[in-house]
C-alpha positions, 0 to 999 in steps of 0.5 A: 617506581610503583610496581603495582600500579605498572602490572596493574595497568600491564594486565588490564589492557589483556583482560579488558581485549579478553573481555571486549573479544568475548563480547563482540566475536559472537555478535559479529557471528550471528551479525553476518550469519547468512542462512539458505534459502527454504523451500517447503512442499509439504507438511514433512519439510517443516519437520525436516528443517527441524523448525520449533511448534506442531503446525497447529493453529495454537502451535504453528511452526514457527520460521524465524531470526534469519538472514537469507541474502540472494544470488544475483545469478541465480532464479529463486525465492528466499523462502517458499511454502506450497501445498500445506495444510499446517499452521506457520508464522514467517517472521524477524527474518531478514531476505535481501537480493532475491530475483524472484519472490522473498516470500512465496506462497502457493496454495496454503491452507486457509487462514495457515499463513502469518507474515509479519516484522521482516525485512525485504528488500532488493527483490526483483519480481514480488516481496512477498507474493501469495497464489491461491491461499486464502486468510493470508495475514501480512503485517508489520513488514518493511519491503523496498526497491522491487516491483511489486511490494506485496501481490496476491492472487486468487486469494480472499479474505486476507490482511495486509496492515501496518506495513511500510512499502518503498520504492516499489513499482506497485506497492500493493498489487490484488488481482482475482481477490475478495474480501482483502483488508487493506489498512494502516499502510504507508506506501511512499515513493511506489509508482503505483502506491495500491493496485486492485483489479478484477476484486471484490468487496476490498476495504482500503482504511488509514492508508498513507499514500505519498507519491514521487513529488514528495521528495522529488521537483516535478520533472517531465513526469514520465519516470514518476507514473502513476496515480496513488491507488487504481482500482480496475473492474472493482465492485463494492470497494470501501475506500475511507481515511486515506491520504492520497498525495503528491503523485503524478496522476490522480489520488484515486483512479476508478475505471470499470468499478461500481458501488464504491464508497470514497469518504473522509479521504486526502487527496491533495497536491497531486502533480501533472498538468494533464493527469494530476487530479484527485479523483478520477472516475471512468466508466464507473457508476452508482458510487458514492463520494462524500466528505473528502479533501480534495485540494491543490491538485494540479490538473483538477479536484475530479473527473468525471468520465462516462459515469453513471448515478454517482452521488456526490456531496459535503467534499471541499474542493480547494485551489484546484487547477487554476480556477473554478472551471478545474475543480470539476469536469464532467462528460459524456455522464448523467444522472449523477447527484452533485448534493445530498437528496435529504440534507439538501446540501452539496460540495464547498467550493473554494472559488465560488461566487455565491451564485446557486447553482453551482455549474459543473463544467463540461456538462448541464450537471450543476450542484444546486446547494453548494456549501458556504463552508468548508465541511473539513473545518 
């Protein structure tokens, strides 16, 4: 018998368990390390959770690396900041399971507040919602299965980028704000994808809007309301480079907004034989809608209800409804311009005869150049 082979293979086993141990206990320490939940007032509590910076712009205190996960008996937010005049940065934190905000702010300073690369998910009410603070930037988060993905209210001149919303009721939701940046989002299987209402000159840009009929059959349509961005009592929106898809309702909703610009958007295959359409305008006026796609929509490409000196031109309109008569549909408007007043050119439409003007159906709007090709190819 080798007696040295026999004890090297005796104590390799402890040693290798030793080493395994040493390894992987502390992994699985911090793996389920659960944090409490903060809750800052003031400028001393960020001195008194002992977080790392000086609260300054080129500082700030810096809330990181934790994993908060909520009572599902208790009301309360995993981590909420209010009344601050210093400079933070919440991020790489995990919260889960919370029955109010993940993230709340309350009246922080102006352009204080940073929110990027967490994890949010299981909250009941807002994942990250922002009261009264201004030049808020949210980016980079990963927010599912809530109501409402990120809300601000009365807050201005803030960011929300590059985040991905899922499951939400509304993914993103801003009342009684202006000047928000809304871009490089991808918000899937929300009711609601974007809702603005009573805002202000907000700009919507490369955002990817997919609704519940991307991974769901068509169904009643019921449980899957809602269209992928509404835009309620809205002025000066500029929505451009967005792909707007397979919602029950329409891509777009305006109602009550004017002076918008819709250009160079995607808003196809949206669902439902009465509200699937791909844009939809409601008593709104003087807009202009040019160089969208506006295909396979259900119900119809666009309607057009009680609105007033809109231009629009250059949008394809393909296989919409079940023929010419629900690309569009027009009443009780005027005075809106279905082609451009200096190119002298309008709208492709998939099933046109070749027959000038164009009709638009539902009223004695016509668009007298339509074009021959499509602008999108």
């Amino acid at each position: 018998m080798n007696w040295k082979i026999l004890l090297s293979k005796k104590f390799a086993i402890p040693i290798v368990l030793i080493i395994l141990t040493a390894i992987l206990v502390p992994v699985l320490v911090v793996t389920f390390r659960t944090d409490d939940p903060i809750h800052i007032e003031s400028d001393d509590d960020f001195v008194k959770y002992n977080f790392p910076g000086y609260g300054t712009s080129e500082s700030p205190y810096i809330i990181e690396n934790l994993f908060i996960k909520g009572d599902p008996d208790t009301h309360g937010s995993a981590i909420e900041i209010e009344f601050t005049l210093a400079h933070f940065v919440i991020r790489n934190c995990k919260l889960i399971g919370f029955r109010s905000d993940s993230i709340a702010l309350n009246q922080v300073a102006a352009g204080t507040a940073k929110i990027f690369d967490n994890v949010l998910d299981d909250f009941s009410y807002f994942g990250i919602g922002c009261y009264g603070s201004d030049g808020v930037i949210i980016t980079n988060n990963n927010l599912s299965n809530g109501y409402h993905g990120v809300f601000m209210e009365e807050c201005h001149n803030s960011t929300i980028g590059d985040n991905s919303i899922h499951s939400a009721v509304h993914g993103i939701h801003v009342t009684y704000s202006d000047s928000i940046n809304i871009q490089d989002n991808i918000l899937s299987l929300n009711d609601i994808g974007i809702y603005l209402e009573n805002t202000d000159n907000i700009t919507l840009h490369n955002n990817e809007v997919l609704g519940k009929y991307s991974q769901e059959s068509a169904g009643t349509g019921s449980d899957l309301f809602g269209p992928a961005i509404i835009i309620l009592s809205g002025d000066r929106t500029l929505i451009t480079n967005n792909t707007c898809s397979f919602h029950p309702d329409a891509g777009i909703r305006l109602i009550h907004s004017h002076f918008c610009n819709i250009s160079f958007n995607i808003f196809r295959d949206n669902q439902g034989t009465e509200e699937g359409r791909g844009i939809y305008l409601r008593s709104s006026n003087n807009s202009f809608i040019f160089y969208n796609l506006i295909s396979s929509n259900e119900a119809r490409g666009m309607l057009v209800m009680n609105s007033y000196n809109n231009t629009i031109h250059h949008n394809a309109f393909l296989d919409n409804g079940f023929g010419v008569a629900y690309h569009v549909y027009e009443t009780d408007s005027d005075y809106n311009i279905w082609y451009d007043v200096l190119l002298l050119e309008g709208n492709y439409w998939s099933s046109w005869d070749y027959m000038s003007p164009y009709p638009i159906t539902g009223s004695v709007s016509t668009d007298p150049y339509p074009m021959s090709s499509n602008p999108f190819i």
